[in-house]
C-alpha positions in Angstrom: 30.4 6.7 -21.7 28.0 8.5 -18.9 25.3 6.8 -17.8 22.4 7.8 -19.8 20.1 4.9 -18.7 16.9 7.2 -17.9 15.3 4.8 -15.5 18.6 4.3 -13.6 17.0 6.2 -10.4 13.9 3.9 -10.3 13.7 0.8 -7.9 11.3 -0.8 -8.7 11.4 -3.6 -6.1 10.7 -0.7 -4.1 8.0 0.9 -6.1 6.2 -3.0 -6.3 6.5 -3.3 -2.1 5.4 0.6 -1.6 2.2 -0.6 -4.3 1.8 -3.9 -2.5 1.5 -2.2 1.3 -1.1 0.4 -0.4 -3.1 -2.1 -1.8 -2.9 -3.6 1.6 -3.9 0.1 3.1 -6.6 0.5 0.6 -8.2 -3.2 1.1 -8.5 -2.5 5.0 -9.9 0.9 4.8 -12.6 -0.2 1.6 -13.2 -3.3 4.6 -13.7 -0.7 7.2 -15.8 1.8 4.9 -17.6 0.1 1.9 -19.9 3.2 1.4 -16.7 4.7 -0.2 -16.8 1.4 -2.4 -16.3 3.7 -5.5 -13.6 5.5 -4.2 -11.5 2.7 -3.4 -11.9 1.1 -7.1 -10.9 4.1 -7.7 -7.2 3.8 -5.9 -7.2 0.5 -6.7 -7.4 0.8 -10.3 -4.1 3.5 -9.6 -2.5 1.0 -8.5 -3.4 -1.7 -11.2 -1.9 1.3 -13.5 1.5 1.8 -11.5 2.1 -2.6 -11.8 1.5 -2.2 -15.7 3.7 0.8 -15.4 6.4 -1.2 -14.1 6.4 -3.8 -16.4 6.4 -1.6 -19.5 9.9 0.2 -18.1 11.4 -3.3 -17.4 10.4 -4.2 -20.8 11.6 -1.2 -22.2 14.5 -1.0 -20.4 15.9 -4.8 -21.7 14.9 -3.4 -25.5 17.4 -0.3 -24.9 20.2 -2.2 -23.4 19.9 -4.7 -26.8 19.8 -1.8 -28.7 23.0 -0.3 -26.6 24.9 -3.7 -27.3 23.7 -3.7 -30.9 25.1 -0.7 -32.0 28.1 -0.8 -29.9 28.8 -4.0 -32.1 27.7 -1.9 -35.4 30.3 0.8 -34.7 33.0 -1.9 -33.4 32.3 -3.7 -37.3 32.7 -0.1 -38.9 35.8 0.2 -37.6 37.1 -2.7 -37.8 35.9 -2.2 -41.4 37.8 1.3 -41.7 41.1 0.1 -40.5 40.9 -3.4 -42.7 40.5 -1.2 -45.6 43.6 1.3 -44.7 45.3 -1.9 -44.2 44.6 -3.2 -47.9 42.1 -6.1 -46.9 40.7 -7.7 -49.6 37.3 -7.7 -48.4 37.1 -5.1 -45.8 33.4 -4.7 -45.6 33.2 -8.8 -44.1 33.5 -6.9 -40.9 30.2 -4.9 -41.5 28.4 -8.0 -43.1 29.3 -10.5 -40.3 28.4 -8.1 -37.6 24.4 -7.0 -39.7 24.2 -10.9 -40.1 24.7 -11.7 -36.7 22.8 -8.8 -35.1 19.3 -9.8 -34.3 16.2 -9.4 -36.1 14.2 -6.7 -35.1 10.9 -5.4 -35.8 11.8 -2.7 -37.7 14.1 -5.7 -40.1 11.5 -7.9 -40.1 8.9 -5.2 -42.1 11.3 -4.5 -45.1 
């Protein structure tokens, strides 16, 4: 399966140390020219947004990869289900139920 991860470019120990040295950049020059007060709240508040940026694609990222292994282990039940019931089985669809039961709640199940 190709990568489709779509934050697989980003570093973003890289992005939080470029952020962190223009914060420093900001704070020296806002030191060196506080008339432009309001234009460095104005970068800094940027670069408040890029941090909270960050966090929301780490957070997202770790809710795609459950999703990933969630329904990797959804189609691995179906057919496991499928061939159980070309072998006969008696219960083919435990596969399906056993894999739903031990997938975890999500906030999509917990709403029903």
């Amino acid at each position: 399966m190709p990568n489709t991860d779509p934050d697989a470019d980003i570093d973003l120990q890289e992005v939080s140390a470029r952020n962190d040295n223009a914060r420093h950049i900001v704070a020296g020059c806002a030191a060196a020219m506080p008339t432009l007060s309001d234009m460095w709240r104005y970068l800094q508040d940027a670069l408040d947004d890029t941090l909270a940026l960050s966090a929301g694609i780490s957070r997202l990222s770790a809710e795609l990869q459950r999703a990933r292994l969630d329904r990797a282990n959804l189609r691995a039940a179906m057919r496991a289900t499928l061939a159980a019931h070309a072998d006969g089985e008696l219960d083919p669809m435990w596969y399906l139920r056993d894999a739903i039961d031990a997938a975890p709640e999500t906030a999509s199940r917990r709403q029903r």
